[in-house]
N, C-alpha and C positions, 0 to 999 in steps of 0.2 A: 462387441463392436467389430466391424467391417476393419480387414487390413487397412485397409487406407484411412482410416480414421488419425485425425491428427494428432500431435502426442503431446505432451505438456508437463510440467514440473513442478508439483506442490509444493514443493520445499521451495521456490523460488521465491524471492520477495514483490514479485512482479505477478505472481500467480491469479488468475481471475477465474476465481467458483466459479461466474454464470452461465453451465451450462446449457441454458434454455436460450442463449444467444447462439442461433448458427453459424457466427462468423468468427464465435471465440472458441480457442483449442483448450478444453478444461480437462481432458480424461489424463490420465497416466498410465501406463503400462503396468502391470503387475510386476513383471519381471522388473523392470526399472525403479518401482516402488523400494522393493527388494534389496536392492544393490545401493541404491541414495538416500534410505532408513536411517535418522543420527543415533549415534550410539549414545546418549547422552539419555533416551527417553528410559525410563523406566517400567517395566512392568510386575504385575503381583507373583505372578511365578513363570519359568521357564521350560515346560519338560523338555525329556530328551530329545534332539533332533527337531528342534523349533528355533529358529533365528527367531532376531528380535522383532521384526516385519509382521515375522508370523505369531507372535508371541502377542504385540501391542492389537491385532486386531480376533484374534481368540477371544480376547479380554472385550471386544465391542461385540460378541455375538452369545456373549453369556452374562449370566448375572453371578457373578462368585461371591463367598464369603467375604469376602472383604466388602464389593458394596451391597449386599444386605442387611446385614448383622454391625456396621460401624454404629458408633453411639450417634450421627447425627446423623441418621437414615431414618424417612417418614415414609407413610403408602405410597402417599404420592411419587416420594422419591424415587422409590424403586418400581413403580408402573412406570416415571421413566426409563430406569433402565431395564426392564421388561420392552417399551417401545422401541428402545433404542438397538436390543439386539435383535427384535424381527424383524426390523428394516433392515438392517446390516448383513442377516441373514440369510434374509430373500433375495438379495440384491449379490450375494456372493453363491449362492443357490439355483437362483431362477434363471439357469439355461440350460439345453437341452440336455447334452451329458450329462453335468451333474446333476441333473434332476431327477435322471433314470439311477444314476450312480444313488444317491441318497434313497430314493424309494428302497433298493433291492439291501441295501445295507442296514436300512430303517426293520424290514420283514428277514434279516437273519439276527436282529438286536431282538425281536419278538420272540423268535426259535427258541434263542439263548435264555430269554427269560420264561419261557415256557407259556405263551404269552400264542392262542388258537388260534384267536381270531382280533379283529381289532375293527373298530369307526373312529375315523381320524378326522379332524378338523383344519382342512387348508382352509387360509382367507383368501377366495380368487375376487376379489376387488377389482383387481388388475386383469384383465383381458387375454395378454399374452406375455408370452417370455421368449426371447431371443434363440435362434439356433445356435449353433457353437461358430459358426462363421458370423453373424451377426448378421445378414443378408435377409432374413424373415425370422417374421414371429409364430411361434406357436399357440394356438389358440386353447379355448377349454379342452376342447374337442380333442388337441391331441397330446394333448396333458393328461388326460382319463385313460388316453390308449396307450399311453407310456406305462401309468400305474397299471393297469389290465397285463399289459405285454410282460410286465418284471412280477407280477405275481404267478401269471401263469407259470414262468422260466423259474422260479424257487419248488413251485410245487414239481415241476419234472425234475430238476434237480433232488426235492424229496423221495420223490418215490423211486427215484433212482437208486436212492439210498435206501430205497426201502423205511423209511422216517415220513411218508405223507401226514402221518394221524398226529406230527405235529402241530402243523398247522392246515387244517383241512378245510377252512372256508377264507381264507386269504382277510381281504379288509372291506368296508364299504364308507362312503363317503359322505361328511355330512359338511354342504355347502355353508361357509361362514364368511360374513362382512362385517365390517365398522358397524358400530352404534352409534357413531357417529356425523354418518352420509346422512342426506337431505330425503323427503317422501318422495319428490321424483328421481330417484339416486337407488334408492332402494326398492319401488316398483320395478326398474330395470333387472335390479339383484337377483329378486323372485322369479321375473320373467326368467333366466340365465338359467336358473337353478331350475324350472320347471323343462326346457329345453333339453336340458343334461340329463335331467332326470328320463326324458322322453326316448334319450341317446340309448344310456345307458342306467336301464333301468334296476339291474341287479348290482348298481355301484353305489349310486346316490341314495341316499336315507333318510337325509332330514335336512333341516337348515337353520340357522343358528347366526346369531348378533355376539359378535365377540369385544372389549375394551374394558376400560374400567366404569363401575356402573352407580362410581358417584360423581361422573358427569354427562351432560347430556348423550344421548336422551333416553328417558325408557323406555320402556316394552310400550305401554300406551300409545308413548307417540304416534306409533305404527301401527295403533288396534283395525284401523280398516284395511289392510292388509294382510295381515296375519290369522291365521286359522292353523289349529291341529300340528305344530312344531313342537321340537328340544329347543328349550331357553336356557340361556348361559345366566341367570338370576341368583340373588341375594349374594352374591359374592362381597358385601359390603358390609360395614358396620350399621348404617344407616337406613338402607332400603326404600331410600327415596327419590329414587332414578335420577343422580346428578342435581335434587333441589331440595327446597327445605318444606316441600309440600308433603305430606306422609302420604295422600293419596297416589302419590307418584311410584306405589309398591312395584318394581316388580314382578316378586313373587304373586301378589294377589293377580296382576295383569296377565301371568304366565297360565294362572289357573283358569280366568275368566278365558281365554284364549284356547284353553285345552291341550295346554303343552303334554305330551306322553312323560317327559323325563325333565328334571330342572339340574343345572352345573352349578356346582357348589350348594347352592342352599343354603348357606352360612349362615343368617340372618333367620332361619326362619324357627327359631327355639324363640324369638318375642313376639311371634304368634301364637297363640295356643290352640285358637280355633280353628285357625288355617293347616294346622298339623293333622287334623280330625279329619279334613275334608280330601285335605293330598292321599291319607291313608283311603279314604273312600271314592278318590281314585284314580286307586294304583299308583299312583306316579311316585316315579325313584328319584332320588338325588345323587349325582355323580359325585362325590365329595373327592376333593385333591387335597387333603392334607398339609404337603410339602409347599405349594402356591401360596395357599393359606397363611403358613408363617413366612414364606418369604416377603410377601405383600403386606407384612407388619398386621395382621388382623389379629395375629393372637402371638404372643412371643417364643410357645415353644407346642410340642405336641401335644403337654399334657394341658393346657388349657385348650386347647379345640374343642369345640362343641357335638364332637363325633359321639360321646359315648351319651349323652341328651336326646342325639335324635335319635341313637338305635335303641335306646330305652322306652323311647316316646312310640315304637314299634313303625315308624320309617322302613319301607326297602331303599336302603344304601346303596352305593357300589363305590369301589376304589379305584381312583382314573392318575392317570399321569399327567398332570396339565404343564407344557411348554418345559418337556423334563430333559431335552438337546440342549436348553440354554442356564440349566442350572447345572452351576462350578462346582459341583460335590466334590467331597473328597475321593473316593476312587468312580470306576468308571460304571459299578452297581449301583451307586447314589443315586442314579437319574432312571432306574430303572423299576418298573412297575412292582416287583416285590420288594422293594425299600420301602415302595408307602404302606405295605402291608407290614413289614416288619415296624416305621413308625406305629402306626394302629396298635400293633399288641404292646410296646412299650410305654404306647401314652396313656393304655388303660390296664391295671391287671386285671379286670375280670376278663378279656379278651382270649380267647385258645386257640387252637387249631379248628376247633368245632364252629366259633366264630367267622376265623378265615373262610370253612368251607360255606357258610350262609352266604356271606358276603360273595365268594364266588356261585353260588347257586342262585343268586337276584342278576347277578352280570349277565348270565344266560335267558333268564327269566324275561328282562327289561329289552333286550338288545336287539335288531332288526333280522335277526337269524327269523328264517321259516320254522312251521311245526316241525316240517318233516326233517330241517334242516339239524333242531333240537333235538332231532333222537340220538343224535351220537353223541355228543357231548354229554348229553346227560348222561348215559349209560356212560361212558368214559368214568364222568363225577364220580355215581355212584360205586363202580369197581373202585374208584381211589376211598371211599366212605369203608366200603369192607376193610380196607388196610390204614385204618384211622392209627391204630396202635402204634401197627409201623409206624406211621407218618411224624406220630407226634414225636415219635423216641428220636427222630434225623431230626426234625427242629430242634428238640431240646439240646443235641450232641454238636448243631449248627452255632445255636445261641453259644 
């Protein structure tokens, strides 16, 4: 917000939300927030060097143990609280500084977890996000050149360090919206997304309908606009796009559609036929494990239906879906090699030899160039000659 912006006090008993009235003062200061916080509220935990200000809205941009796993927590429950910490999120997030600040902090979390390359899913629904003086917005356009700017600045930083071949193709971008927007709501989407794409064409990748997908609407809804996408499908028990119609699949809608890649795919071990056909072709399923049992779909790891589809000879891969806003217990729990470590522990047939499948379909499925795949693979395989090693640090790890 603009200095001049007027200031106002939630904690007042006279306090008026309605921001969307110009003539009412509804914002508050951060700093102010801060300092007139009652100490009366309680929060689930406190780390070090967190007042409680900071403490009670932590707790609104994650989803922790405590509300996923209480005994009266449903799906739905906690896609609440899944909705409730991306708005919260984005809204503590989406302005200029911090957004640069989050990207570059986001690609040295990758570094750390060993973690090449990566396609991330922002929801840009929203048009623009504020400068840091609050005087204008920033559009797509310089939201892409921010991400662009803070990738380039890690990789000179790497090779400074002479560490490039950590992360050597930086990220690319797969444009994502509500499943929710309206058909002239989401023609806009596409158009947006083909624009960006036309900007920046070695960023953009795909494009993708994000929400919970046992309510409106499905992939169908949208089938005359849609062609040749990554579908965010079957993440549900049901797979019936938000109704009680089966033909409302959509998994089947994603296939008719010619999606290259489907998110989650949960649901689709009570197809059998449709297994047959994704196999023939090609198309991987991003599985997220950790999402999975947070979202109450299965209660622990070892009931997931991960070791069904890789039996049923599926190309997998193992993603980290909305892993900023899960409360794990340490600060590895949110990170890309914890759903691997889940993986081997919900199945023992699982090994090292597994892991490396699973990472050899990542590279396989992913928007990298041919030529862009020669390194990485050769990479893999030098790490495939030192399998022995590899496995003897796991087991000394475990």
């Amino acid at each position: 917000m603009p200095k001049e912006t007027p200031k106002a006090n939630i904690f007042s008993a006279e306090y008026d939300s309605d921001w969307k009235n110009p003539a009412n003062a509804s914002w508050m200061r951060w700093c102010d927030f801060r300092k007139q916080f009652p100490f009366d509220i309680q929060c689930e935990a406190q780390p070090e060097g967190f007042d409680l200000a900071e403490c009670w809205v932590r707790e609104k941009v994650m989803v922790t143990t405590k509300l996923a796993y209480n005994d009266r927590q449903t799906h739905n429950g906690t896609w609440a609280c899944f909705d409730q910490s991306t708005r919260a999120f984005k809204g503590l997030l989406n302005y200029e500084s911090a957004y640069r600040w989050y990207i570059g902090h986001a690609i040295d979390s990758m570094v750390r977890d060993k973690v090449m390359y990566a396609e991330l899913r922002p929801i840009l629904l929203d048009k623009g996000i504020p400068s840091d003086d609050g005087t204008r917005q920033l559009d797509h356009k310089d939201q892409m050149n921010i991400i662009c700017e803070e990738v380039r600045e890690k990789r000179r930083e790497l090779e400074d360090a002479g560490k490039l071949d950590s992360f050597p193709f930086g990220v690319r971008i797969i444009y994502c919206t509500p499943r929710s927007i309206s058909k002239a709501q989401m023609k806009i989407e596409l158009q947006d997304c083909i624009d960006l794409k036309l900007q920046f064409p070695d960023l953009i990748c795909g494009f993708d309908l994000v929400g919970a997908e046992d309510r409106p609407n499905s992939v169908g809804f949208y089938a005359n606009l849609f062609h040749t996408l990554m579908f965010y499908a079957g993440e549900t028990l049901l797979d019936t796009g938000g109704s009680s119609d089966p033909d409302n699949s959509n998994l089947y809608d994603a296939l008719l559609l010619k999606a290259k890649r489907i998110g989650h795919g949960y649901a689709l071990l009570k197809h059998p036929m449709l297994i047959e056909i994704y196999k023939q072709n090609n198309i991987a399923l991003e599985l997220c494990p950790i999402s999975n049992e947070l979202l109450h779909l299965c209660g622990n790891i070892r009931e997931h239906p991960f070791p069904g589809l890789l039996a049923a000879g599926l190309h997998c891969t193992l993603n980290a879906d909305n892993s900023s806003v899960f409360g794990g217990p340490t600060l590895d729990s949110s990170s890309l090699s914890y759903e691997f470590y889940r993986v081997m522990v919900g199945d023992t047939r699982m090994s090292v030899h597994g892991w490396k499948q699973l990472a050899e379909w990542s590279l396989q499925h992913s928007c990298l160039t041919a030529e862009e795949l020669e390194k990485p693979m050769f990479h893999e395989l030098q790490l495939a000659r030192e399998g022995d090693f590899l496995s003897d640090v796991i087991l000394r790890a475990e």
